[in-house]
C-alpha positions as CSV (number, residue, x, y, z in Angstrom):
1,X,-18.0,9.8,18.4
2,X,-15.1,7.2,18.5
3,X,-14.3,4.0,17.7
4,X,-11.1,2.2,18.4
5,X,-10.8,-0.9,15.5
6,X,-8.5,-3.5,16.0
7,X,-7.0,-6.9,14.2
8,X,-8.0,-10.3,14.9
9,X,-5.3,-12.5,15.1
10,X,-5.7,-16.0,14.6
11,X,-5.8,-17.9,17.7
12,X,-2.2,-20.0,18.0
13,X,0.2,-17.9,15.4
14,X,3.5,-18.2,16.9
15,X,6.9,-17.7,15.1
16,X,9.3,-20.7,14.5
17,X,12.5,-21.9,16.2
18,X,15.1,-18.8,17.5
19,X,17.5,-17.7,15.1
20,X,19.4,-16.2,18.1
21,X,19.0,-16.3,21.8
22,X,19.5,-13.3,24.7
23,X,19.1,-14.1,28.4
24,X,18.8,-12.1,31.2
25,X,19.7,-13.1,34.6
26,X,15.9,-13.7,35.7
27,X,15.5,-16.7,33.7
28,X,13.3,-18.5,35.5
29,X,9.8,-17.2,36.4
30,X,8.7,-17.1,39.7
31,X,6.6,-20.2,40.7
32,X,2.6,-19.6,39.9
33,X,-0.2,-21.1,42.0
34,X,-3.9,-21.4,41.1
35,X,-6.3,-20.4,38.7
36,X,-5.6,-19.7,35.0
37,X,-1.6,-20.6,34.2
38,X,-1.4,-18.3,31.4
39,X,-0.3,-18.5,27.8
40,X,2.0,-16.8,25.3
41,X,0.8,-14.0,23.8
42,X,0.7,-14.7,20.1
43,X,3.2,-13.3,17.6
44,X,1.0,-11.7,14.7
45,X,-2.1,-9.5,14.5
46,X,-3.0,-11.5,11.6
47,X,-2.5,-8.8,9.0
48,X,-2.9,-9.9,5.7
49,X,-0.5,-8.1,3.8
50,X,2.4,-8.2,6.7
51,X,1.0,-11.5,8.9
52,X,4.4,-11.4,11.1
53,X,3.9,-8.0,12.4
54,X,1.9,-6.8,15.6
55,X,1.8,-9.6,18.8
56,X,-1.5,-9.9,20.3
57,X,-2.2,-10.7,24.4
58,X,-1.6,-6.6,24.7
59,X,-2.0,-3.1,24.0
60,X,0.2,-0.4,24.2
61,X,-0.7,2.9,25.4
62,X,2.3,4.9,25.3
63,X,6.2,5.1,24.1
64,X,8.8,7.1,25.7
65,X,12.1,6.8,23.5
66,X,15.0,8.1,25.1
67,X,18.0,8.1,22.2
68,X,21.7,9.8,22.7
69,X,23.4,9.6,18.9
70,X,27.2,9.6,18.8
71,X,28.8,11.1,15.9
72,X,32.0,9.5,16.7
73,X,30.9,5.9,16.2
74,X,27.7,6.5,14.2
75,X,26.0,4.7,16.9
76,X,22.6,5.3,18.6
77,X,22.1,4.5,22.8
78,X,18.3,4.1,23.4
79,X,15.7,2.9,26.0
80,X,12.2,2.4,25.2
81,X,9.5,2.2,28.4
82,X,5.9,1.3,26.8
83,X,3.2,0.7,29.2
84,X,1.2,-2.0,28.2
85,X,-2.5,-2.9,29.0
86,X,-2.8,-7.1,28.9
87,X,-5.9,-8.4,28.1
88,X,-5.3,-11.8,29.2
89,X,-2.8,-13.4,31.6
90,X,0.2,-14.1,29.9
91,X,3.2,-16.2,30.6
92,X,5.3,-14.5,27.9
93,X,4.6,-11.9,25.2
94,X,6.7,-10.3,22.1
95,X,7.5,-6.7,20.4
96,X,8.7,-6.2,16.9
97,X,12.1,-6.1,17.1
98,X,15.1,-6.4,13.8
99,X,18.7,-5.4,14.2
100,X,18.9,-3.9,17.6
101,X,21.6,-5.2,20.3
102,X,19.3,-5.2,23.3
103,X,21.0,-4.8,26.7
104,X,18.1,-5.2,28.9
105,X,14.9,-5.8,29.2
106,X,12.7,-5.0,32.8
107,X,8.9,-5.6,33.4
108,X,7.1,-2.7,35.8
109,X,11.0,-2.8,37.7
110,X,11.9,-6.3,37.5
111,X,14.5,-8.3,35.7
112,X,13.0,-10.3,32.3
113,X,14.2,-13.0,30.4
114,X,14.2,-12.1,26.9
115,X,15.4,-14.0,23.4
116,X,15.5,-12.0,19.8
117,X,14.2,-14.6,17.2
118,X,13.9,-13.3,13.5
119,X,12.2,-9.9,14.2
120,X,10.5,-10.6,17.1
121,X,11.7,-9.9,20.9
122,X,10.3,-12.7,23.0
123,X,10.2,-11.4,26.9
124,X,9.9,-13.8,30.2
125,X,8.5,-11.9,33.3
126,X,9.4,-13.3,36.4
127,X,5.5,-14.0,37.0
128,X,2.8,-14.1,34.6
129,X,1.2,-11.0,33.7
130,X,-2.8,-10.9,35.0
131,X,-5.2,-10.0,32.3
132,X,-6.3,-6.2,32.5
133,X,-3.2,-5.3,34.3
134,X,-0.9,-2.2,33.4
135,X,2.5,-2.9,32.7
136,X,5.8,-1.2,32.1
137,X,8.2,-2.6,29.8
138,X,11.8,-1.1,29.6
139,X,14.3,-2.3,27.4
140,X,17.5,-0.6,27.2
141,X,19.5,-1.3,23.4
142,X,21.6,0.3,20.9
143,X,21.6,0.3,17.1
144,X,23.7,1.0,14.4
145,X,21.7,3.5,11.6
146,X,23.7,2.2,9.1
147,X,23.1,-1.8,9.9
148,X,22.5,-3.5,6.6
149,X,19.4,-5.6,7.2
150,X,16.5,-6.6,5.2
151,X,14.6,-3.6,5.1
152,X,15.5,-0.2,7.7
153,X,13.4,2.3,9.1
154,X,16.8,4.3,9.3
155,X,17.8,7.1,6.7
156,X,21.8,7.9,7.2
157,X,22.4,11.5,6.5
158,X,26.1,12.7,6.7
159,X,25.1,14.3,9.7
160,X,22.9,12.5,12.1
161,X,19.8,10.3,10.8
162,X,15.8,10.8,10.0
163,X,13.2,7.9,10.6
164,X,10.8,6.3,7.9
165,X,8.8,3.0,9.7
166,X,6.1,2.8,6.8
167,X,5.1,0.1,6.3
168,X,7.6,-2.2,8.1
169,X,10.0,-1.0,9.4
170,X,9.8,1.0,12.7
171,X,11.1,-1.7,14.8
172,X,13.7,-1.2,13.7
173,X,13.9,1.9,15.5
174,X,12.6,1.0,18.5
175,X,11.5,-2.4,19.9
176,X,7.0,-2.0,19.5
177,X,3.6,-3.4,18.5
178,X,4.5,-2.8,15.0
179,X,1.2,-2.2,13.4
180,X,-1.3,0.5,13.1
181,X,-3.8,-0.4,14.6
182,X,-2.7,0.0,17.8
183,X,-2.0,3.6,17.9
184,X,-0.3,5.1,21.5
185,X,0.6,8.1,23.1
186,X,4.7,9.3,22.2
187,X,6.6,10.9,24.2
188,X,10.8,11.5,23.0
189,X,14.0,12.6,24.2
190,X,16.5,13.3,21.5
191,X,20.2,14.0,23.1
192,X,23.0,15.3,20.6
193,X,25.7,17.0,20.6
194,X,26.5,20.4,20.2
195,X,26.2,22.0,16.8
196,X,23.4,19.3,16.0
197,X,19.4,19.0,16.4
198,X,17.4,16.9,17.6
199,X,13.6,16.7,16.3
200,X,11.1,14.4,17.1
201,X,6.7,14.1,16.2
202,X,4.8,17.1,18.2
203,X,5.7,19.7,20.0
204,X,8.9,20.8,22.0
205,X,8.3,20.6,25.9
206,X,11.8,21.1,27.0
207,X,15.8,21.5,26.1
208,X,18.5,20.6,28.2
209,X,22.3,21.4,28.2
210,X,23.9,18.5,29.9
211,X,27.2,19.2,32.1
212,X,29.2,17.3,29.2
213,X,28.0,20.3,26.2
214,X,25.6,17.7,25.0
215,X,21.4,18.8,24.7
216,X,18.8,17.3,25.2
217,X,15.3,18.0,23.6
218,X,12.1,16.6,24.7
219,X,9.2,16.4,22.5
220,X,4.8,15.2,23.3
221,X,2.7,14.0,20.5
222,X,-0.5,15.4,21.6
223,X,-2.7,12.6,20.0
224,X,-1.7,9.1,19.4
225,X,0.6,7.9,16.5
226,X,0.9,5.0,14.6
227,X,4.4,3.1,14.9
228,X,4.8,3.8,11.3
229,X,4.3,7.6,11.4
230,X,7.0,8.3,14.3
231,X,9.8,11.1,13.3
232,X,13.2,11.0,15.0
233,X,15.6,13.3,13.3
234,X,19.3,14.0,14.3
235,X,21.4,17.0,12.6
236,X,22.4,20.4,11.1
237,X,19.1,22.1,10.9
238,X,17.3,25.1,11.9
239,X,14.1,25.3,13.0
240,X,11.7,28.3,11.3
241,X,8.4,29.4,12.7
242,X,5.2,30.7,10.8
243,X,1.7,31.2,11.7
244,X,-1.0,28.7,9.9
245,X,-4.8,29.1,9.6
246,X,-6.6,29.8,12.8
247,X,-3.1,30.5,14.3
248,X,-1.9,27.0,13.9
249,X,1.8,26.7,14.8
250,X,3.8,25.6,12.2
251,X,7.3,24.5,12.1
252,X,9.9,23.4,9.3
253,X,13.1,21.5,10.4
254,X,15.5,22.2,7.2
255,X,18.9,22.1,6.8
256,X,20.7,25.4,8.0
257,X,22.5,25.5,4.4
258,X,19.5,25.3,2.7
259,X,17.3,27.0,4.6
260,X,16.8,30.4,2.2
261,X,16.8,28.5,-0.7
262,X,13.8,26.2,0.7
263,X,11.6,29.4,1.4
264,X,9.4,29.3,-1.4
265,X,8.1,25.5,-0.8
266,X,7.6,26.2,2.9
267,X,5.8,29.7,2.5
268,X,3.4,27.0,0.9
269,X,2.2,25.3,3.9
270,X,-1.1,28.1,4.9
271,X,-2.4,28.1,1.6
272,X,-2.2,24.3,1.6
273,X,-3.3,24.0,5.0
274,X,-6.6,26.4,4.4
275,X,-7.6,24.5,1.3
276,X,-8.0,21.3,3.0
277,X,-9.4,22.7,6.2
278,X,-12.4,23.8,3.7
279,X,-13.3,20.3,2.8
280,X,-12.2,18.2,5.4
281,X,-12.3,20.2,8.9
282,X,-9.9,21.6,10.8
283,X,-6.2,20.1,10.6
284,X,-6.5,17.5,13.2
285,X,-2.9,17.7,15.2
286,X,-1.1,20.7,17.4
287,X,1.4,21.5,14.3
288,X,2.4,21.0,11.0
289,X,5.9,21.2,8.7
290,X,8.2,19.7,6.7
291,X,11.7,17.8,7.4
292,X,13.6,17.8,4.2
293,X,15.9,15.5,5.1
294,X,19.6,17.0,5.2
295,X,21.0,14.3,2.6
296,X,22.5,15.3,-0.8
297,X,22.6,11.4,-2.0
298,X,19.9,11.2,-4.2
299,X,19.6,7.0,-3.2
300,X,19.0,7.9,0.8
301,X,15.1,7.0,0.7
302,X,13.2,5.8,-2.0
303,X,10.6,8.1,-2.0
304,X,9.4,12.1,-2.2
305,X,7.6,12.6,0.8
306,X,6.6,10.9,3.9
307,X,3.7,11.5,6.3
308,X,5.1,11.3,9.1
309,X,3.0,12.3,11.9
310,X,2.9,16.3,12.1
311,X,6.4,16.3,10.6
312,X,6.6,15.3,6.6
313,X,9.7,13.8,5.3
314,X,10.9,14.9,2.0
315,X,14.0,14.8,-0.3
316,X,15.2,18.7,0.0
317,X,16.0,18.7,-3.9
318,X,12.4,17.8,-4.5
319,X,11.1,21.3,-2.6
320,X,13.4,23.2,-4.3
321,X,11.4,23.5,-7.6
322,X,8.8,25.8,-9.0
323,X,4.8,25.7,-7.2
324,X,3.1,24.2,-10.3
325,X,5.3,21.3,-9.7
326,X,5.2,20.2,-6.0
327,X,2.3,22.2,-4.9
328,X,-0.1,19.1,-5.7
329,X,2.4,16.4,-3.8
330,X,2.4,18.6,-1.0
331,X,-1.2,18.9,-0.8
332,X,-1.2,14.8,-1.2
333,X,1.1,14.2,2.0
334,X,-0.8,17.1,4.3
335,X,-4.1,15.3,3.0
336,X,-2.5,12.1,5.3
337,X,-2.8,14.1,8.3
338,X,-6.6,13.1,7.9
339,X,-6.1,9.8,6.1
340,X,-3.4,7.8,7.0
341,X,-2.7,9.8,10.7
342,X,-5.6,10.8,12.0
343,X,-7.6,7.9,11.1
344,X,-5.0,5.0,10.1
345,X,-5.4,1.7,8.3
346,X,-7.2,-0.9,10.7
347,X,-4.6,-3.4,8.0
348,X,-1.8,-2.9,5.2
349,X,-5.1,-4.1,3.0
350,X,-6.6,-0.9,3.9
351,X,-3.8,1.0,2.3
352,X,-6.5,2.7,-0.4
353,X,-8.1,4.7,2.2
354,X,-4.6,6.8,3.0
355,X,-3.4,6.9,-0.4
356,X,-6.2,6.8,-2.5
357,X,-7.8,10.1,-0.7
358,X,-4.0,11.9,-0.7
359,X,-4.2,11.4,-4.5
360,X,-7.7,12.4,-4.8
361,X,-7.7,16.0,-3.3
362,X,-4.1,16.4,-4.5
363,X,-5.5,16.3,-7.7
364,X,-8.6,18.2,-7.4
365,X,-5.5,20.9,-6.0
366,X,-3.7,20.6,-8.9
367,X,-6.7,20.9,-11.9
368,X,-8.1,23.8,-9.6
369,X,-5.1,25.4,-10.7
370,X,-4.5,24.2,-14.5
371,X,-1.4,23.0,-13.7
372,X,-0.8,19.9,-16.3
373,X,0.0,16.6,-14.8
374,X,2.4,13.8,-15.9
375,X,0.1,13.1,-18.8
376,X,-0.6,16.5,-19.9
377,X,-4.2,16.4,-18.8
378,X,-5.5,19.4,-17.1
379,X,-9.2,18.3,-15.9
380,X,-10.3,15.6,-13.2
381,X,-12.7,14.1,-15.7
382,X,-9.6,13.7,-18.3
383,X,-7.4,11.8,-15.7
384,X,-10.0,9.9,-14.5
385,X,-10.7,8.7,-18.1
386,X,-7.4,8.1,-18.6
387,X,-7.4,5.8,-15.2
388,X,-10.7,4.0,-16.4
389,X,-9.2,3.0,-19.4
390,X,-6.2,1.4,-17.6
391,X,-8.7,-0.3,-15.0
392,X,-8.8,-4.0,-16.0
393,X,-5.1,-4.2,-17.1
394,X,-4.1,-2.8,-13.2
395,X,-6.5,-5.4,-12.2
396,X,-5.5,-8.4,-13.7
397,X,-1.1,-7.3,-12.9
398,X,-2.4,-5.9,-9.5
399,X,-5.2,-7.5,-7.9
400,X,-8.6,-5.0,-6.7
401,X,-7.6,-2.1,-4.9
402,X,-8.3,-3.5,-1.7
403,X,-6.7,-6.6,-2.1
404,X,-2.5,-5.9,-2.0
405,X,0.0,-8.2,-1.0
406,X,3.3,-7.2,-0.4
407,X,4.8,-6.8,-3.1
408,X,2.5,-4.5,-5.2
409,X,1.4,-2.4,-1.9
410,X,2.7,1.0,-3.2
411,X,1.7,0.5,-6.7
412,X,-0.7,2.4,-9.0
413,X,-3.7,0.6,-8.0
414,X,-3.7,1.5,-4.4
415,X,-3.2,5.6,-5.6
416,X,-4.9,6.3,-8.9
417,X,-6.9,2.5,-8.4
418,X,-8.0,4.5,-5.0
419,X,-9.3,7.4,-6.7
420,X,-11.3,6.4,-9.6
421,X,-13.3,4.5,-6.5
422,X,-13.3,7.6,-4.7
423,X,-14.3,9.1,-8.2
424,X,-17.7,6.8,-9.2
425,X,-18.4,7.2,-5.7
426,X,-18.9,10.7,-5.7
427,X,-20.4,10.3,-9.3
428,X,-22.8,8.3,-7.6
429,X,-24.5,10.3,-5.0
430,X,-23.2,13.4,-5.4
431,X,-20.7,16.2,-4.5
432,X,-22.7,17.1,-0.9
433,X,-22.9,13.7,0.2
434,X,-19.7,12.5,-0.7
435,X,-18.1,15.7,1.5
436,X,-20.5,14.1,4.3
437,X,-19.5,10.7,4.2
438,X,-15.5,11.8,4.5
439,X,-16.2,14.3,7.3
440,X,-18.6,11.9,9.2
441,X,-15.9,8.7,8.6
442,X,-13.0,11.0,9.8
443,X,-15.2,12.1,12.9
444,X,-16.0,8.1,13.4
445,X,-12.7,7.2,14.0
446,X,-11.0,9.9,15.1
447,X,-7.1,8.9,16.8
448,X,-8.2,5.5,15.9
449,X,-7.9,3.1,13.0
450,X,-10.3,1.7,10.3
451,X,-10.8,-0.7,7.8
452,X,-12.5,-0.7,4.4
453,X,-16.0,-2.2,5.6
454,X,-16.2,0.9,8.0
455,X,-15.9,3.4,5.0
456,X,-18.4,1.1,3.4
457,X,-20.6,1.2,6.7
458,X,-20.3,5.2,6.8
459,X,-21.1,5.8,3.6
460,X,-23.9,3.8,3.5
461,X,-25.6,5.1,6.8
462,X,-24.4,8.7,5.6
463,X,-26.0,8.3,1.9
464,X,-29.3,6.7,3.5
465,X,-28.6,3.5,1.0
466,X,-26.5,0.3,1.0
467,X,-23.6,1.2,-0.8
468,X,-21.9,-2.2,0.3
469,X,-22.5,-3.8,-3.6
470,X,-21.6,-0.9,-5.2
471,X,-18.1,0.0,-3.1
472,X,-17.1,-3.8,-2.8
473,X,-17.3,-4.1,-6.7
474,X,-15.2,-1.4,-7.4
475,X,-12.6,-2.7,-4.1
476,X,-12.7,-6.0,-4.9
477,X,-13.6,-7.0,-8.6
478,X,-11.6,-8.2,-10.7
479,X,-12.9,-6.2,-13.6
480,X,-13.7,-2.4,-13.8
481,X,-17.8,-1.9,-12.8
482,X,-19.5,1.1,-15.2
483,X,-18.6,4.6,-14.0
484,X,-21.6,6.4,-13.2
485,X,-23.0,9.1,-14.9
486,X,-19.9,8.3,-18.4
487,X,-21.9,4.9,-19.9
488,X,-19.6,5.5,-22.6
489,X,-16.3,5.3,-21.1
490,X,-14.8,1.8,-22.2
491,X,-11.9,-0.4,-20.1
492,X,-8.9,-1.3,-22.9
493,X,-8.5,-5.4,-22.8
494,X,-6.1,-6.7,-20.7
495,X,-2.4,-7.4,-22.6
496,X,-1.7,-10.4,-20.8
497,X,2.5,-9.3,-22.2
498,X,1.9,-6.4,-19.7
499,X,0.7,-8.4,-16.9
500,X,4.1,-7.0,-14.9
501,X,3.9,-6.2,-11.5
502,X,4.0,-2.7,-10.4
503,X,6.4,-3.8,-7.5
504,X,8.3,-0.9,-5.1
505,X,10.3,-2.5,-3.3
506,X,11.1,-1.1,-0.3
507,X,8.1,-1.0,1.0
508,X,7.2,3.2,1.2
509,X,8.0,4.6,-2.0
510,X,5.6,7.5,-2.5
511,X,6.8,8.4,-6.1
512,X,4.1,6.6,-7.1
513,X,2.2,9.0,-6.3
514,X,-0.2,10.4,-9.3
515,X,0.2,13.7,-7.8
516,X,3.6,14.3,-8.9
């Protein structure tokens, strides 16, 4: 069964005045006559972490990104064609747009009117756009990987690039519906020159040598993607095949100097892969692998690893040390391809579903194998102790677990905070109905997106009892409820001198991963 969630945004939300204006030549829309006139599609999907991104009016069912990167300059030549399905008639509408130069913009073939105003690109058809009508968007820009902006989707690399859009950041990649709950089909085309790559989400359908010694390589995501999860890479790599469970393909993009030296990590991947397949279900996508990014800076990204959609992003240092000490934070970022890909956040609030569960089973990996963690504890039970303990104090600098804004979205209390709910849950009802509310949730809302009350909703049709009290408390109180089944586990008071935020800045920094 699916289900396809979505946002509601509120109903005028439109950004302020333009900081800067673009024209095309087909300024002025063609007259109208009759029947409804049409509005502008409003500017926000009403998220409440990140309420500027997403535009409402629309959907988008696919991408096609068609990027040529020029070593010489730096510089990356794009167009991006969306097809878009309107759900009312709409004199103008907006993508998520920051720091690209657009050239062009064209609605299903015809000239558009367009303006950039702070990260939004406004567009103008020539006529309004009927409601339930399929459109095609092209806009035709260029963008400069190492733009300084406010925050980047871009990592430089001294050979090309790699993409990370979570949470905020993929438009400014590629003009979009910026949000993830509006999940669409991807298809790329990733034109370099010789000696370099080009790697995008999915699988390869097609490579082209052009008559200049430039090739081209076309990639198909298979299931839809989240704007956040897309994977562009650009540079010196080789690509290495291996078989998975159930002869899965599965395929690493690593640097071609480091490619021996990374053999131990990858040889990982099947083990991992099987593991997870035993308690969640098969792995949901046509491959699997691991990008570690080809950049020796340390500073590139902020993070360890990235879920990007069947490609994970990772700093290639990080993979280059012993099992007992990445195993577990590779097991957390496959775990995403269930919670965070597969099923994504129906809002940023919902964060605790993707990372919460990555941190859970990552750490069930890890005590499986006695491998101490950060604190030296070597048992669930102990770490989850540990985490009680620190419950009220991450509740009173954080807010609940399901209540982030944007400054604390990445911190403790959307990981750890996210399992020791998982945690009492389980304590709860027990270890063969907890395994039935995850399978049946992921089932729910397969290549969708959903929101805490449908995990609440699941587990409480699952369980055959409202769980709503119970779940909200833990999600949403602002002190720490008993943990089943350990009445003498005790919360330490709050230190109002450590009331600090836990703020990442940057918005996807993954080393706060307990895992680690």
């Amino acid at each position: 069964m699916r289900y396809r969630t979505r946002v509601t945004a509120p109903a005028a939300a439109l950004i302020g005045t333009a900081t800067a204006l673009t024209v095309g030549s087909a300024a002025h829309a063609a007259p109208r006559t009759g029947g409804d006139p049409g509005t502008p599609g409003p500017e926000t999907l009403g998220d409440p972490v990140f309420p500027a991104l997403g535009n409402d009016g629309y959907r988008v069912s696919s991408y096609d990104l068609d990027l040529a990167y020029d070593p010489a300059t730096g510089l990356v030549e794009a167009t991006a064609t969306l097809t878009l399905r309107t759900d009312r008639r709409l004199t103008r509408f907006s993508l998520d747009c920051l720091g690209l130069d657009i050239r062009s913009v064209h609605v299903d073939g015809c000239e558009a009117a367009f303006e950039q105003a702070d990260e939004k690109l406004r567009i103008t058809p020539a006529a309004a756009l009927r409601a339930k009508d399929r459109v095609t968007v092209c806009v035709a820009y260029s963008a400069d990987p190492h733009r300084a902006l406010p925050h980047t989707g871009w990592v430089v690399t001294p050979d090309g690039f790699a993409v990370c859009g979570q949470p905020n950041s993929a438009h400014t990649v590629f003009p979009c519906n910026d949000h993830p709950s509006d999940k669409a089909d991807f298809t790329f085309r990733v034109t370099v020159p010789s000696g370099l790559r080009g790697v995008a989400n999915g699988v390869l359908t097609r490579t082209e040598t052009l008559p200049d010694g430039r090739t081209a390589y076309s990639y198909r995501s298979r299931s839809p993607m989240a704007t956040e999860l897309v994977q562009i890479t650009v540079g010196d790599y080789v690509v290495k095949d291996r078989q998975g469970p159930h002869g899965l393909p599965l395929r690493d993009v690593v640097p071609a100097a480091r490619a021996a030296a990374l053999e131990p990590a990858l040889s990982l991947t099947p083990g991992l892969v099987e593991w997870l397949e035993a308690r969640l279900g098969a792995y949901p996508f046509e491959t699997y692998g691991l990008l570690p990014c080809n950049s020796d800076d340390p500073n590139a990204f902020d993070f360890t690893g990235l879920e990007t959609q069947t490609l994970t992003l990772y700093k290639p240092n990080f993979l280059l040390q012993e099992e007992r000490k990445i195993g577990s934070h590779m097991m957390h970022e496959l775990v995403h391809s269930w919670f965070g890909n597969l099923v994504s956040p129906a809002t940023w609030a919902d964060l605790w579903l993707n990372e919460g569960h990555a941190d859970f089973y990552g750490l069930l990996y890890r005590y499986e194998r006695g491998w101490p963690d950060s604190l030296g504890l070597t048992t669930m039970e102990a770490r989850m102790r540990d985490t009680y303990a620190r419950g009220d104090q991450w509740r009173h600098d954080s807010g609940p677990v399901a209540a982030p804004n944007a400054v604390n979205l990445f911190d403790s209390q959307r990981y750890l905070g996210g399992v020791l709910v998982l945690y009492a849950f389980r304590q709860l009802v027990g270890e063969d109905v907890f395994h039935a509310v995850e399978r049946t949730f992921l089932e729910c809302f397969r290549n969708s997106a959903a929101s805490t009350e449908d995990y609440i909703a699941v587990a409480s049709k699952v369980s055959g009892q409202d769980q709503s009290g119970f779940l909200r408390d833990w999600l949403y109180g602002t002190t720490t409820p008993r943990m089943p089944g350990h009445p003498d586990w005790t919360v330490t008071p709050v230190t109002p001198s450590l009331a600090t935020p836990h703020s990442l800045r940057g918005g996807h920094y993954h080393d706060n991963s307990a895992t680690l």
